[in-house]
DOTIMI-21109 format. One record per residue (C-alpha): residue in three letters; residue number from 1; x negated, y negated, z. Coordinates in nm, 2 decimals. Each point is the difference from the previous one (the first is absolute). Example, Ala and Ser with C-alpha at 12.3 -4.5 7.8 and 13.67 -1.06 7.14 Angstrom:
<logus>
<code ALA	pos 1	east -1.23	north 0.45	up 0.78>
<code SER	pos 2	east -0.14	north -0.34	up -0.07>
</logus>
This chain:
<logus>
<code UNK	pos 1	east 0.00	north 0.00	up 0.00>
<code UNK	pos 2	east -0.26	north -0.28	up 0.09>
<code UNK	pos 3	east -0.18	north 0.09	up -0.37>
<code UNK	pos 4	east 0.38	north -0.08	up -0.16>
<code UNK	pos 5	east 0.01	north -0.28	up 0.23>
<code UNK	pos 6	east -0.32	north -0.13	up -0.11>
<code UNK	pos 7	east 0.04	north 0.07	up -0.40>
<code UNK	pos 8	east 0.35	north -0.15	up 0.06>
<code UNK	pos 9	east -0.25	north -0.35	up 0.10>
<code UNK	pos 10	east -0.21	north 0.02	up -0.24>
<code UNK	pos 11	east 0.31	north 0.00	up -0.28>
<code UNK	pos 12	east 0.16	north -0.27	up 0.13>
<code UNK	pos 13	east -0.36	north -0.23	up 0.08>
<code UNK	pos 14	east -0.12	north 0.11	up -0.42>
<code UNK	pos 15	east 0.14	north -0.32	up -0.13>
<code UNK	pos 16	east -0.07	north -0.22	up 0.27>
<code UNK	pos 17	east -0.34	north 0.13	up 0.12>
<code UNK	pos 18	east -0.19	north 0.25	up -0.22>
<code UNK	pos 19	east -0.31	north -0.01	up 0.26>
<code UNK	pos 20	east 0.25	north 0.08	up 0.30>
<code UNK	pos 21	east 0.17	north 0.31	up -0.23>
<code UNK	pos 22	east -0.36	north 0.11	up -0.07>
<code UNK	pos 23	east -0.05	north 0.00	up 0.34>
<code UNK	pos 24	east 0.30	north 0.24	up 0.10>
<code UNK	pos 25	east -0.12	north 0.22	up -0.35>
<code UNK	pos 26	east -0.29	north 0.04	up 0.18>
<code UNK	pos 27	east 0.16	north 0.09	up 0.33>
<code UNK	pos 28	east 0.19	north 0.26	up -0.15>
<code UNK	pos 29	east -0.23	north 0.17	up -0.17>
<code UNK	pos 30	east -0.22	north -0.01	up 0.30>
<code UNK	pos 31	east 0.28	north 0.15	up 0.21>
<code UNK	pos 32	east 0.13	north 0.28	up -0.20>
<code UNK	pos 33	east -0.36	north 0.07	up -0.06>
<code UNK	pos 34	east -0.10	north 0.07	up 0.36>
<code UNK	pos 35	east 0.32	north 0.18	up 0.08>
<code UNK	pos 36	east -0.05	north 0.22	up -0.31>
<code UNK	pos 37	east -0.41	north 0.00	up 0.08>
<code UNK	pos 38	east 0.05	north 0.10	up 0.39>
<code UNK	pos 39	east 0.21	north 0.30	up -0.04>
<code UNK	pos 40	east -0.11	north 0.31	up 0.24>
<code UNK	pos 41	east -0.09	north 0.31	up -0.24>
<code UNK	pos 42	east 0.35	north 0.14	up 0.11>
<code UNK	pos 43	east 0.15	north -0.26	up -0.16>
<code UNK	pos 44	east 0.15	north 0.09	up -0.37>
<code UNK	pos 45	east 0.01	north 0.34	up -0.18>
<code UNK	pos 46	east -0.32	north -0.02	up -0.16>
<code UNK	pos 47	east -0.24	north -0.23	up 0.22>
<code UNK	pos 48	east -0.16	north 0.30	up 0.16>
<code UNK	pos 49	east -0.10	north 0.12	up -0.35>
<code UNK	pos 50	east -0.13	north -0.31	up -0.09>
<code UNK	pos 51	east -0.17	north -0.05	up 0.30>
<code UNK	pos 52	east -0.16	north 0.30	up 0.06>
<code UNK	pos 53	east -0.15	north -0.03	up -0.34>
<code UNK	pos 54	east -0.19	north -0.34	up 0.06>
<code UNK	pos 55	east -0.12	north 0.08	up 0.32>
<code UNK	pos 56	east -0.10	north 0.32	up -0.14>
<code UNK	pos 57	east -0.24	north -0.06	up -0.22>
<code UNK	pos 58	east -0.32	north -0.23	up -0.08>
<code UNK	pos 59	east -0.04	north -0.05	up -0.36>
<code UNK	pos 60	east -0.22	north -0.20	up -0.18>
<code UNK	pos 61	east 0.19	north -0.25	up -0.30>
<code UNK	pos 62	east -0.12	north 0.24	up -0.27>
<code UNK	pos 63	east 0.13	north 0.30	up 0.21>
<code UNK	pos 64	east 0.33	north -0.15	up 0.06>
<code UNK	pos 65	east 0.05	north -0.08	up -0.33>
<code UNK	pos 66	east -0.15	north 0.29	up -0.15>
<code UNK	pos 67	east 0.25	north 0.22	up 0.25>
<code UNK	pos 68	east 0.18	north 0.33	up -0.13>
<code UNK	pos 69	east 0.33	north -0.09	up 0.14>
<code UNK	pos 70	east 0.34	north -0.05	up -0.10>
<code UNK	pos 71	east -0.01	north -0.37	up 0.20>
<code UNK	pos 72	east -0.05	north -0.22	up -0.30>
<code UNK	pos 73	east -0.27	north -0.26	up 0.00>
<code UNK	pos 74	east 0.13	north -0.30	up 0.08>
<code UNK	pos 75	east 0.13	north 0.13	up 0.35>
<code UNK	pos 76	east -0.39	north 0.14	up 0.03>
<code UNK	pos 77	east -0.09	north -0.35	up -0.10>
<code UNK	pos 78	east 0.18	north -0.16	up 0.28>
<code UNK	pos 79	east -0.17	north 0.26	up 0.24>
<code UNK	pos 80	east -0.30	north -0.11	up -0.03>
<code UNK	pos 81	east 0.08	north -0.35	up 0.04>
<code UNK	pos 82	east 0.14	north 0.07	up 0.34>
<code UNK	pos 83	east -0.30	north 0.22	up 0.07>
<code UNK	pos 84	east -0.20	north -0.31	up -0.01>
<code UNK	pos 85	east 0.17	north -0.13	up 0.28>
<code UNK	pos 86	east 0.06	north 0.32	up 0.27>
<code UNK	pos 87	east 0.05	north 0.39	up -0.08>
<code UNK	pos 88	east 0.29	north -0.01	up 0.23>
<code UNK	pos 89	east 0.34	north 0.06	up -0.18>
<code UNK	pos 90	east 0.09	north -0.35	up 0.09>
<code UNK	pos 91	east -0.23	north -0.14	up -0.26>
<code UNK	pos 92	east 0.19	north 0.20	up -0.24>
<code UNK	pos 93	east 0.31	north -0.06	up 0.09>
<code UNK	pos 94	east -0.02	north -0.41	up 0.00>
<code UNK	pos 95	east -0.18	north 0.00	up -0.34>
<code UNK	pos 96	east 0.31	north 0.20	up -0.12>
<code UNK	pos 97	east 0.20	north -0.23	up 0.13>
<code UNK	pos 98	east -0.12	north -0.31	up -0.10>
<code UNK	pos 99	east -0.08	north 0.10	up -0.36>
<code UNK	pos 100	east 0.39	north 0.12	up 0.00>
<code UNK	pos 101	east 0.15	north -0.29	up 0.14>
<code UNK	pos 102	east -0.18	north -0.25	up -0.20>
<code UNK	pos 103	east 0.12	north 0.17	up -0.30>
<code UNK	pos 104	east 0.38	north 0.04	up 0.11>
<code UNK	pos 105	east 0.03	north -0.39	up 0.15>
<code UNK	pos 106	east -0.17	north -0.13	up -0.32>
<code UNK	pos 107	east 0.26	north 0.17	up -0.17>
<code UNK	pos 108	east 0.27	north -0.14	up 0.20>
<code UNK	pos 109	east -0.12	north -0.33	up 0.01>
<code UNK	pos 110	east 0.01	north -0.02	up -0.34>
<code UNK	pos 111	east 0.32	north 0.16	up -0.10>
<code UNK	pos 112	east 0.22	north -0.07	up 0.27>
<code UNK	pos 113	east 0.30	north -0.22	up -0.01>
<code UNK	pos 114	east -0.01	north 0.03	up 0.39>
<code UNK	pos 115	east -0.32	north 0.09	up 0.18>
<code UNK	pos 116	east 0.18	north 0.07	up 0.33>
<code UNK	pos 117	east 0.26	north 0.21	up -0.14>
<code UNK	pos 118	east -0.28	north 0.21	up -0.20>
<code UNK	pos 119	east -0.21	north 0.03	up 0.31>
<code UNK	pos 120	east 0.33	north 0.14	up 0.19>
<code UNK	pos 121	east 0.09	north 0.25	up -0.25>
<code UNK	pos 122	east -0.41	north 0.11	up -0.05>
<code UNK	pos 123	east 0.03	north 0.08	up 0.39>
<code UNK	pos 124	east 0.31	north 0.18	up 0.03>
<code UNK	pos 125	east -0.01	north 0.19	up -0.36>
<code UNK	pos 126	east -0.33	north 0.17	up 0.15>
<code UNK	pos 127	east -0.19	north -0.21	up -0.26>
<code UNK	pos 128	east -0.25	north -0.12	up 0.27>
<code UNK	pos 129	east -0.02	north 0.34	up 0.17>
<code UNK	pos 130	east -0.08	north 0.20	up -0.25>
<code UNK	pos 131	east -0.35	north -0.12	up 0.04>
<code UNK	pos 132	east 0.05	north 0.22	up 0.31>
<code UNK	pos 133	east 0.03	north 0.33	up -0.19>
<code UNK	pos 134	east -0.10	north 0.00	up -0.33>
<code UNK	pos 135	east -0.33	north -0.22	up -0.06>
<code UNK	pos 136	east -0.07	north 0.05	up -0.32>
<code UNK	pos 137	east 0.35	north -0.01	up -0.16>
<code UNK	pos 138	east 0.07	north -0.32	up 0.22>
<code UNK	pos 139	east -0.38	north -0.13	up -0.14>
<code UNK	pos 140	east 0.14	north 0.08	up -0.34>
<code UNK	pos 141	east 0.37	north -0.18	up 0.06>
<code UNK	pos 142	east -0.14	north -0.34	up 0.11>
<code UNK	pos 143	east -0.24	north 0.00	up -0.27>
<code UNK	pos 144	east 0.33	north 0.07	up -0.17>
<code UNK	pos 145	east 0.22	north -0.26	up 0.14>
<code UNK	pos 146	east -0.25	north -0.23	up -0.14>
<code UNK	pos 147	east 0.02	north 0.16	up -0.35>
<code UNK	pos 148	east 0.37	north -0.04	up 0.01>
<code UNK	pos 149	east -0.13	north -0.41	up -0.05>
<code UNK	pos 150	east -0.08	north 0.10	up -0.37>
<code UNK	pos 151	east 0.31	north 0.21	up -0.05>
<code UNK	pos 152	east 0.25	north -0.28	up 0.08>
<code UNK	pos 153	east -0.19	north -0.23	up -0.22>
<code UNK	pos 154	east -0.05	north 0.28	up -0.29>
<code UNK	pos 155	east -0.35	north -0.01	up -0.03>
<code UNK	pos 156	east -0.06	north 0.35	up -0.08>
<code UNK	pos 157	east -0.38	north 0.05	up 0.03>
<code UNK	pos 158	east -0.01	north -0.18	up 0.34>
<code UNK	pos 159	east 0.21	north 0.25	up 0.14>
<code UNK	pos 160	east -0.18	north 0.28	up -0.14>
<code UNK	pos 161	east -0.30	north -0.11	up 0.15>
<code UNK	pos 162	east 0.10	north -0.05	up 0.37>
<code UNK	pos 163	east 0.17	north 0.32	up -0.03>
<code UNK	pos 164	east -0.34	north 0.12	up -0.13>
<code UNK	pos 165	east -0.17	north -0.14	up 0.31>
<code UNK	pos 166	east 0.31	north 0.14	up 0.23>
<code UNK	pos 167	east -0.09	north 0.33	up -0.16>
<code UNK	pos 168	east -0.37	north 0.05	up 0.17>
<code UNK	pos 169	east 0.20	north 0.04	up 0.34>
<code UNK	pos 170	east 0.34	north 0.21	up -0.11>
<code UNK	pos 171	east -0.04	north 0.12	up -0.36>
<code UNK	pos 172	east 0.40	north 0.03	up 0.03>
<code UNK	pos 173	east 0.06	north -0.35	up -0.06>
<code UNK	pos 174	east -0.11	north 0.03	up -0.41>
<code UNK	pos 175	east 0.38	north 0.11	up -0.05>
<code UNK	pos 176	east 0.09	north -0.34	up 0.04>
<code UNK	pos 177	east -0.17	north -0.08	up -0.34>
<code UNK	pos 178	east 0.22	north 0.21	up -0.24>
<code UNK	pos 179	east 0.28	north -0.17	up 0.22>
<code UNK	pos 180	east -0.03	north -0.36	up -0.10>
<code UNK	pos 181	east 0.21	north -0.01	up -0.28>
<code UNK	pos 182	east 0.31	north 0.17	up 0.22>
<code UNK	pos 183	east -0.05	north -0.26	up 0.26>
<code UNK	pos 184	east -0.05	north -0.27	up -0.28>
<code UNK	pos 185	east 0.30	north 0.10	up -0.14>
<code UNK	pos 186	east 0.39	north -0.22	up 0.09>
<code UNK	pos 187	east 0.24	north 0.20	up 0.23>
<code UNK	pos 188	east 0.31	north 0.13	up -0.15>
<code UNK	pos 189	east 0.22	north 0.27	up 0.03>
<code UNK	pos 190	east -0.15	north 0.20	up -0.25>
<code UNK	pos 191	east -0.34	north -0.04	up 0.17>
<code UNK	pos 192	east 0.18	north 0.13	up 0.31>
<code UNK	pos 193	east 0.14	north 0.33	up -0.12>
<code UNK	pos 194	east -0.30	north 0.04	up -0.20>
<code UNK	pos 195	east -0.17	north 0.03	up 0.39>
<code UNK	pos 196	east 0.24	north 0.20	up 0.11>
<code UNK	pos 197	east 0.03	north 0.28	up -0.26>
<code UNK	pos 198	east -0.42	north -0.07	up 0.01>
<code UNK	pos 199	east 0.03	north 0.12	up 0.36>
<code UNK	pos 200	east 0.23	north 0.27	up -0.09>
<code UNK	pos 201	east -0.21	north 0.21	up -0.25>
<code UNK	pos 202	east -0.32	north -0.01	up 0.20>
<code UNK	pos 203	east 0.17	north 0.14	up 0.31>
<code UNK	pos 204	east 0.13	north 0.25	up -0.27>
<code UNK	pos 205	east -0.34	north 0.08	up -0.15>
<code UNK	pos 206	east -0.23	north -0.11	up 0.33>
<code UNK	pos 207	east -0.22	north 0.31	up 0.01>
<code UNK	pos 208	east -0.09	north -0.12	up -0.42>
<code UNK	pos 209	east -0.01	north -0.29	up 0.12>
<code UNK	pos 210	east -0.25	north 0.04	up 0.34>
<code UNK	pos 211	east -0.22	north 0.23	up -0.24>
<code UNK	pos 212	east -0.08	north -0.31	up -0.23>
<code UNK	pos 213	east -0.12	north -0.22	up 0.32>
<code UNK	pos 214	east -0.23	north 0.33	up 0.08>
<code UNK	pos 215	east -0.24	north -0.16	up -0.26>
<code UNK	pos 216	east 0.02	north -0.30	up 0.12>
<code UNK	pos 217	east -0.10	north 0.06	up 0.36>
<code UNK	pos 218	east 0.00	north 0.36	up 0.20>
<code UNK	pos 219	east 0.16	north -0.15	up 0.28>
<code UNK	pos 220	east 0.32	north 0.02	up -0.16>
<code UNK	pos 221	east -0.02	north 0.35	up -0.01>
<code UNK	pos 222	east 0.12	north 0.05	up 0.36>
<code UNK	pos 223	east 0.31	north -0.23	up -0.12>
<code UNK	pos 224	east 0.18	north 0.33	up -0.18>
<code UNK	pos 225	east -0.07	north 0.24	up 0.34>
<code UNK	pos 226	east 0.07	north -0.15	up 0.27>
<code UNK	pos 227	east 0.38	north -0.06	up 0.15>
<code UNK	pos 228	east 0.14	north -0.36	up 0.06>
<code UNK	pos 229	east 0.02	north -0.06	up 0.35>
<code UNK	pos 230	east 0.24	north -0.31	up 0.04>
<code UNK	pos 231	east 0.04	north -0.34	up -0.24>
<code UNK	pos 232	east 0.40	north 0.00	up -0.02>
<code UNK	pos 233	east 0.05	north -0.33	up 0.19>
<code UNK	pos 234	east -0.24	north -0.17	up -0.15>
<code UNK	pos 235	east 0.12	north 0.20	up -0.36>
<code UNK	pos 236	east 0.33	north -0.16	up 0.06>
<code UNK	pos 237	east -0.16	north -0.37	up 0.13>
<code UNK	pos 238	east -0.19	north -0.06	up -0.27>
<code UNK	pos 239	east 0.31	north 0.13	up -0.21>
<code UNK	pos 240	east 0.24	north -0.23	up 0.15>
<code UNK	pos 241	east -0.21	north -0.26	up 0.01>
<code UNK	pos 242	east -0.08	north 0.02	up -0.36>
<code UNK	pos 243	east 0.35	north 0.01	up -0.12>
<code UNK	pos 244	east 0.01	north -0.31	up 0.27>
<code UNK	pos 245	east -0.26	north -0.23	up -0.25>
<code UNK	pos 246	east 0.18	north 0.13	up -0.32>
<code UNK	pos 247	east 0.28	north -0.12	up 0.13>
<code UNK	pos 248	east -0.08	north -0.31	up 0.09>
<code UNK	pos 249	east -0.24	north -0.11	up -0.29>
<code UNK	pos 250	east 0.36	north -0.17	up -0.20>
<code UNK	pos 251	east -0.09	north -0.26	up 0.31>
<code UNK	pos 252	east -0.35	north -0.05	up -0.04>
<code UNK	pos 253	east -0.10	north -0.35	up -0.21>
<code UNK	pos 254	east -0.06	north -0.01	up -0.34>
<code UNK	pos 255	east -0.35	north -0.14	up 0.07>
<code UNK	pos 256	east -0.09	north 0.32	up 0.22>
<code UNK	pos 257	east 0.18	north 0.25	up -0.20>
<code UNK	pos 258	east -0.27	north 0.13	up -0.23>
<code UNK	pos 259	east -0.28	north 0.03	up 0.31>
<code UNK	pos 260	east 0.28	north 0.15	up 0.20>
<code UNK	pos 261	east 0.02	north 0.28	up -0.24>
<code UNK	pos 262	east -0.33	north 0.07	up -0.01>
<code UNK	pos 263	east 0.05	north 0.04	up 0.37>
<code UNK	pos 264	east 0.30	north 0.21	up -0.02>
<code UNK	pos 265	east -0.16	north 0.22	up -0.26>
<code UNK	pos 266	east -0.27	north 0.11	up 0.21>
<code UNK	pos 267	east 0.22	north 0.03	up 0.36>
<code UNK	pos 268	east 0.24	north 0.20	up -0.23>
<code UNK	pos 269	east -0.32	north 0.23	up -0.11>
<code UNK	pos 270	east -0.11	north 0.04	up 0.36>
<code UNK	pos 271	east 0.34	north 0.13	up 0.11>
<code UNK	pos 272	east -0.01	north 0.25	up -0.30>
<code UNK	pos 273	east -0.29	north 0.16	up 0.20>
<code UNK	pos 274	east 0.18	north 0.06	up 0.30>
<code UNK	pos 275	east 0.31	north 0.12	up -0.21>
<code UNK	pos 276	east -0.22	north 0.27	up -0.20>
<code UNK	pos 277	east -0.22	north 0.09	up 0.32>
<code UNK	pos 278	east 0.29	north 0.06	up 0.21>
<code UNK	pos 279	east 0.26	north 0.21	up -0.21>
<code UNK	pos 280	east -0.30	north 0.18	up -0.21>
<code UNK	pos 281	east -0.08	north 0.15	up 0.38>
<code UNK	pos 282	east -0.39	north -0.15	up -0.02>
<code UNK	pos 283	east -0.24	north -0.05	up 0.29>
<code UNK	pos 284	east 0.15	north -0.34	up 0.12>
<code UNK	pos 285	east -0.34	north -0.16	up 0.00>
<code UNK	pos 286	east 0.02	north -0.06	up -0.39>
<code UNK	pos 287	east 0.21	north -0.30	up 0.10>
<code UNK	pos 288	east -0.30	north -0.15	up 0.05>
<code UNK	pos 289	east 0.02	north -0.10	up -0.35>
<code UNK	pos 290	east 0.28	north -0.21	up 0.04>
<code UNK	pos 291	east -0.22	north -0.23	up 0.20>
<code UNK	pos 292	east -0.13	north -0.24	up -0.30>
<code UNK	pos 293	east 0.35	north -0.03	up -0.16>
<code UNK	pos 294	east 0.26	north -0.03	up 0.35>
<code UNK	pos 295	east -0.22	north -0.30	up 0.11>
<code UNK	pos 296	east 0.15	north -0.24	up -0.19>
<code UNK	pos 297	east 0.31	north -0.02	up 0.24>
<code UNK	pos 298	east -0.30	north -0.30	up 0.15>
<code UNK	pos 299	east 0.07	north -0.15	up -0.31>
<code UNK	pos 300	east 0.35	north 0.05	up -0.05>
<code UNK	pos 301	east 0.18	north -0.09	up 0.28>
<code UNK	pos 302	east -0.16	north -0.36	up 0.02>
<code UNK	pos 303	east 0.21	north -0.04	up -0.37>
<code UNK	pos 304	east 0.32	north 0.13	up 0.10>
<code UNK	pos 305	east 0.01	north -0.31	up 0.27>
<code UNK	pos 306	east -0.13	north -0.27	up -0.21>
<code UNK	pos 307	east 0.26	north 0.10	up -0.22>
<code UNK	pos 308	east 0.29	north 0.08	up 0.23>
<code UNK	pos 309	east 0.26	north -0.26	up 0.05>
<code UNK	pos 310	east 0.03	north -0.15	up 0.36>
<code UNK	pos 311	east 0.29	north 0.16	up 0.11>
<code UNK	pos 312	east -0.11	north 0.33	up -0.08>
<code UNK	pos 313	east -0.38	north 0.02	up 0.17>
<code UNK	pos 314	east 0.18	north 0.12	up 0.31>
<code UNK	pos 315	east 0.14	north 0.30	up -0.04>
<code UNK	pos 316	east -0.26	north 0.08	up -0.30>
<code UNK	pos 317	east -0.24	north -0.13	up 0.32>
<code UNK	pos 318	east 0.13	north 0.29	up 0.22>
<code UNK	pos 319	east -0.02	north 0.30	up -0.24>
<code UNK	pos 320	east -0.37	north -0.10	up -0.08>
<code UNK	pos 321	east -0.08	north 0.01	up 0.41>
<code UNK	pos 322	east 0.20	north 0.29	up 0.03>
<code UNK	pos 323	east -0.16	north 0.22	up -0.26>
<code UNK	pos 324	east -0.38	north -0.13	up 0.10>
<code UNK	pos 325	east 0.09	north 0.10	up 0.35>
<code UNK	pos 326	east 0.08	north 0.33	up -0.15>
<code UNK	pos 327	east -0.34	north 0.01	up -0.22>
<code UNK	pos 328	east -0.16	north -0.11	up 0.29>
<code UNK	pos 329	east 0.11	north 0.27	up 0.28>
<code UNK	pos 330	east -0.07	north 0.27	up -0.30>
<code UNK	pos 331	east -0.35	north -0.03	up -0.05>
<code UNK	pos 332	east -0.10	north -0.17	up 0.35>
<code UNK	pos 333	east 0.17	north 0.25	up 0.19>
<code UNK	pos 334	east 0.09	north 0.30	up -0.16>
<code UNK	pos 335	east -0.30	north 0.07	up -0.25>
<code UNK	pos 336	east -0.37	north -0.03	up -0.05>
<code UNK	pos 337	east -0.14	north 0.01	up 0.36>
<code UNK	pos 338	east 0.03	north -0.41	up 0.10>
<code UNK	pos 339	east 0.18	north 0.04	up 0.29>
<code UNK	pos 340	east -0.13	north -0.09	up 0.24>
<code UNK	pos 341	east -0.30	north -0.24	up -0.05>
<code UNK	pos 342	east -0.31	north 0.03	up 0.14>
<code UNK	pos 343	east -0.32	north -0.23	up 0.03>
<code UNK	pos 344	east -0.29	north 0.18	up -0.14>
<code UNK	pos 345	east -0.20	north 0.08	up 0.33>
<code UNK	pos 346	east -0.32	north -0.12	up -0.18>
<code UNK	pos 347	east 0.15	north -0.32	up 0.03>
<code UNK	pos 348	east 0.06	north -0.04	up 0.35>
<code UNK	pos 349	east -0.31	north 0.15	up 0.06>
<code UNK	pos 350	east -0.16	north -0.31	up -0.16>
<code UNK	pos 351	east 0.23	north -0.20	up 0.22>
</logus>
C-alpha cells in the first residue's frame, strides 16, 4: 500500500514537479527492490534453487559463461555481477531484482495512462512477485514489458531486438515475435472467435502440439506427463475478466482504441494459456507462459477510467478492487510459497 501511495504522488506531482515525481520513481524502485532483495530463501517456489546455485559455486567469467547448463546466459551474466559484491544469495537476489524492476517501471512509466493504477494492478496481478519464483522468466518479462514500447508504436525491429535481449535470460519469451502482427492487429469479433476456436483445436490436438515445442526447448517435455494440479479459479478469472475488457472496449475513446487493442490482444492471448493448460489436463506450471501477455491488465485498466464517464467509475471502481483482491489472495496466499515473509537472516546479521 505505501508503494501505491507513493506512485499515486508521483502521478499527481508529474506536471507540477518532475524532480519531486523522480524522486518518488526512485523511492519505489528502491522499495520494491529491498523487499524483493531481502526475502529469506524460504521465501518463493524457486528461491532455494536459485540460491543454492550462487552460493554454490565459484566460477570464474569464462567458466560462468562457458557453463553446460540449461540457465541461459544472461541470468549467468547477472551472477557474476552479484558475485562481485558478496557470494551470499542476497547479492543475487537484489541484482535480480533491480535489473527486473528497472525494466518493468520503465515500461510503465512510459505507457501508462495512470502510473498508480498500473503499479496497483502490477502488485496484485502477481506481476511484481513473480520475481519471487521464476527469475529468469520474470528477467525475461520486464525486458519484455519494455519491448511492448516498440509494439505499441509498430516498430517492428525494435521489438525484436529487446525480445532478443529478454531471450538470454528465458529463451520462452521469442514467441512473442511471430505474435506481433496478432497483437498489431484491430479487435473485432472475427478476431475473437478466431481465438476461441484457436484455443479449441490445440486442446484438441495438445499432445501434436507439445511435441512441436519439444524442439524448441526440452523442458516442455514434462508439460505432456504430468497432471494439472489446480488453475480453475484463476482459469475462470482471467476468463471473466477477459470477456470484462471486450465488453467494455465500445466505451474506450477513439484516441485509445487502437493501443487498447494491442493491449487486449495480448491479455486475450494470455488467458488462452490458461484455457488450453487447464482443460488439456497439463502440469499447471505451463501457465507460466501467460505471464508476458496477462500483464497488460497494468496497462489496461488505467484506459478503461480515463475513458469511463463520471457516473460510472464507481461501480466500474468496485469490480476492479474486487477482482485484484481476488488476484491478490490467489497468488499471495494460496500459491507459490510467499506467505509468510521473512527477512533474509544474512541481513539481520549485518544489522
Amino acid at each position: 500500500m505505501l508503494v501505491v501511495f507513493l506512485a499515486f504522488i508521483s502521478e499527481n506531482t508529474k506536471d507540477k514537479s518532475k524532480k519531486i515525481s523522480n524522486y518518488y520513481k526512485v523511492l519505489i524502485f528502491i522499495a520494491l527492490t529491498l523487499f524483493a532483495g531481502f526475502r529469506s530463501i524460504s521465501v518463493g517456489s524457486d528461491t532455494n534453487m536459485y540460491a543454492n546455485r550462487f552460493e554454490r559455486q565459484y566460477l570464474s567469467f569464462m567458466e560462468l559463461m562457458t557453463q553446460h547448463t540449461r540457465i541461459e546466459i544472461g541470468y549467468r551474466f547477472l551472477e557474476y555481477i552479484a558475485s562481485l559484491f558478496s557470494h551470499q544469495y542476497v547479492a543475487i537476489l537484489l541484482v535480480t531484482a533491480s535489473v527486473v524492476l528497472f525494466f518493468q517501471l520503465k515500461g510503465i512509466y512510459k505507457l501508462s495512462e495512470n502510473r498508480a493504477i498500473s503499479i496497483f494492478v502490477f502488485i496484485t496481478f502477481g506481476i511484481y512477485t513473480y520475481v519471487f519464483n521464476g527469475a529468469r522468466q520474470a528477467l525475461a518479462a520486464g525486458v519484455f514489458v519494455y519491448a511492448i514500447v516498440f509494439l505499441v508504436q509498430g516498430k517492428f525491429k525494435k521489438y525484436v531486438f529487446w525480445i532478443l535481449i529478454a531471450s538470454f535470460f528465458h529463451k520462452s519469451v521469442i514467441f512473442g515475435i511471430p505474435l506481433y502482427f496478432l497483437f498489431r492487429t484491430k479487435f473485432s469479433t472475427k478476431l475473437f472467435f478466431f481465438l476461441i476456436m484457436a484455443t479449441v483445436v490445440v486442446i484438441a490436438f495438445f499432445n501434436v502440439f507439445m511435441g512441436y515445442m519439444t524442439l524448441f526447448s526440452e523442458q516442455y517435455a514434462k508439460y505432456q506427463d504430468i497432471e494439472a494440479t489446480g488453475g480453475a479459479y484463476l482459469t475462470l478469472a482471467f476468463t471473466l475478466l477477459s470477456l470484462f475488457f471486450v465488453l467494455i472496449r465500445p466505451k474506450i475513446l477513439t484516441r485509445f482504441k487502437k493501443t487498447y487493442d494491442v493491449y487486449l490482444n495480448m491479455f486475450l492471448f494470455g488467458t488462452m494459456v490458461y484455457v488450453i493448460v487447464y482443460f488439456s489436463g497439463a502440469y499447471i506450471e505451463m501457465t507460466r507462459l501467460a505471464l508476458y501477455y496477462i500483464l497488460t491488465a497494468m496497462f489496461i485498466w488505467p484506459i478503461i477510467f480515463k475513458s469511463l464517464q463520471q457516473k460510472e467509475i464507481a461501480l466500474v471502481f468496485v469490480f476492479f478492487i474486487v477482482v485484484h483482491i481476488f488476484f491478490f489472495y490467489i497468488f499471495i496466499g494460496e500459491m507459490a510459497s510467499l506467505n509468510p515473509y521473512i527477512v533474509n537472516p544474512q541481513i539481520l546479521n549485518l544489522i
